[in-house]
KELUM-320549 format. One record per residue (C-alpha): residue in one letter; residue number from 1; x, y, z. Coordinates in nm, 3 decimals, padded with zeros to 5 digits. Each point is the difference from the previous one (the first is absolute). Example, Ala and Ser with C-alpha at 12.3 -4.5 7.8 and 13.67 -1.06 7.14 Angstrom:
BEGIN
+--------+-----+---------+---------+---------+
! residu ! num !      xx !      yy !      zz !
+--------+-----+---------+---------+---------+
!      a !   1 !  01.230 ! -00.450 !  00.780 !
!      s !   2 !  00.137 !  00.344 ! -00.066 !
+--------+-----+---------+---------+---------+
END
This chain:
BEGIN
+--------+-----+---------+---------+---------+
! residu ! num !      xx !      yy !      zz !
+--------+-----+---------+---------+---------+
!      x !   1 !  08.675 !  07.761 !  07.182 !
!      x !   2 ! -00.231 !  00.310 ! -00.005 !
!      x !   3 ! -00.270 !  00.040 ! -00.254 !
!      x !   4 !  00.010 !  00.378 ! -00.012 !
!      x !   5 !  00.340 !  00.128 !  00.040 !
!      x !   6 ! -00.005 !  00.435 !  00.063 !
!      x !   7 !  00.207 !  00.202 ! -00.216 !
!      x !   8 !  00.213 !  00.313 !  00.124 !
!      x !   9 ! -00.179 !  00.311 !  00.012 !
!      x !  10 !  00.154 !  00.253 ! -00.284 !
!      x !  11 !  00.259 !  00.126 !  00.053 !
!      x !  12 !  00.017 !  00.393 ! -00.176 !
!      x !  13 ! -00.179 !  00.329 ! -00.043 !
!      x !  14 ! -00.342 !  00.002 ! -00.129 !
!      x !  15 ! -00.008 !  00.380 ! -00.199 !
!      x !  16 ! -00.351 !  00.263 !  00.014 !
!      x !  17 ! -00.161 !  00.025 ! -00.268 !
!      x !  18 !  00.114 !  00.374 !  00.029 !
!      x !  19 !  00.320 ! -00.133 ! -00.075 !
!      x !  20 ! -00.082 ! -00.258 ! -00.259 !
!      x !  21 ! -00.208 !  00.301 ! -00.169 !
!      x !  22 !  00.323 !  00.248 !  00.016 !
!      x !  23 !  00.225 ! -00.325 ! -00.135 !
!      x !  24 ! -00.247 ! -00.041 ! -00.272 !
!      x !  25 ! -00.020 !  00.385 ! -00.075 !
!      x !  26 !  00.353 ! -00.025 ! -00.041 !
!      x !  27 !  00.037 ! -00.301 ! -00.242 !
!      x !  28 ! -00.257 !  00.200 ! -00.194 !
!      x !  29 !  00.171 !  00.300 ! -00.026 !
!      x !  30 !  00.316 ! -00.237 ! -00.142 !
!      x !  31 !  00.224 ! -00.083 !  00.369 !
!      x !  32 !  00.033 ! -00.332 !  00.096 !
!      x !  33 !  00.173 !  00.104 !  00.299 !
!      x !  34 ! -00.274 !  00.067 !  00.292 !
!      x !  35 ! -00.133 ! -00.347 ! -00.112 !
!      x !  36 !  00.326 ! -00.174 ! -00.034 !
!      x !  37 !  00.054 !  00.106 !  00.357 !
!      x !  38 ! -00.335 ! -00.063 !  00.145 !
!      x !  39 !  00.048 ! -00.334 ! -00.148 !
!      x !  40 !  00.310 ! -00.082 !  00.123 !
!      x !  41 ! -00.046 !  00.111 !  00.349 !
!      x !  42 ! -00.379 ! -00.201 !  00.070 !
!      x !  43 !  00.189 ! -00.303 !  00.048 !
!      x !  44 ! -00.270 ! -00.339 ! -00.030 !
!      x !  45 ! -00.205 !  00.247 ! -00.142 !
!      x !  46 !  00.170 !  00.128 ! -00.296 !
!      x !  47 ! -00.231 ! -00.224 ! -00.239 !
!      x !  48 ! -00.314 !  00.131 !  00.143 !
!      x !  49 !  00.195 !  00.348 ! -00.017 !
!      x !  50 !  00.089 !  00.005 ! -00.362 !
!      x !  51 ! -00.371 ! -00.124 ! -00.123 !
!      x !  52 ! -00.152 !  00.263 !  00.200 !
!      x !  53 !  00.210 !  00.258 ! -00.141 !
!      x !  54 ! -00.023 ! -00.102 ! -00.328 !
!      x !  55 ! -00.430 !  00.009 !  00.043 !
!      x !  56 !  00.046 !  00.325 !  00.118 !
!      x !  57 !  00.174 !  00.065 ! -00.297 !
!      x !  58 ! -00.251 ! -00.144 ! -00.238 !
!      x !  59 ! -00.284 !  00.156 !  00.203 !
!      x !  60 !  00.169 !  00.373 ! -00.055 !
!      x !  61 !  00.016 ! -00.080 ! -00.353 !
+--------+-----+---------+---------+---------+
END
């Protein structure tokens, strides 16, 4: 039995931060839709996705 088992590499589509910012500009301006699909499409990532939309959001603010 191993002691350190490895983990998959993620699997998904890490977005720019040009893109976060534009999904975040969005969401600001009242669509949820360039987030929603940003989201949906980074795969492992989409946690990592949403929270760094939604700081860009709070950041614009």
């Amino acid at each position: 039995m191993p002691i350190f088992r490895r983990t998959p590499e993620p699997k998904g589509y890490r977005p720019t931060e040009t893109e976060v910012a534009a999904a975040a500009a969005q969401l600001n301006a009242g669509s949820h839709h360039a987030a929603y699909d940003l989201t949906a499409h980074s795969g492992d990532y989409q946690q990592e996705t949403a929270m760094r939309i939604l700081g860009h959001c709070v950041e614009d603010a």
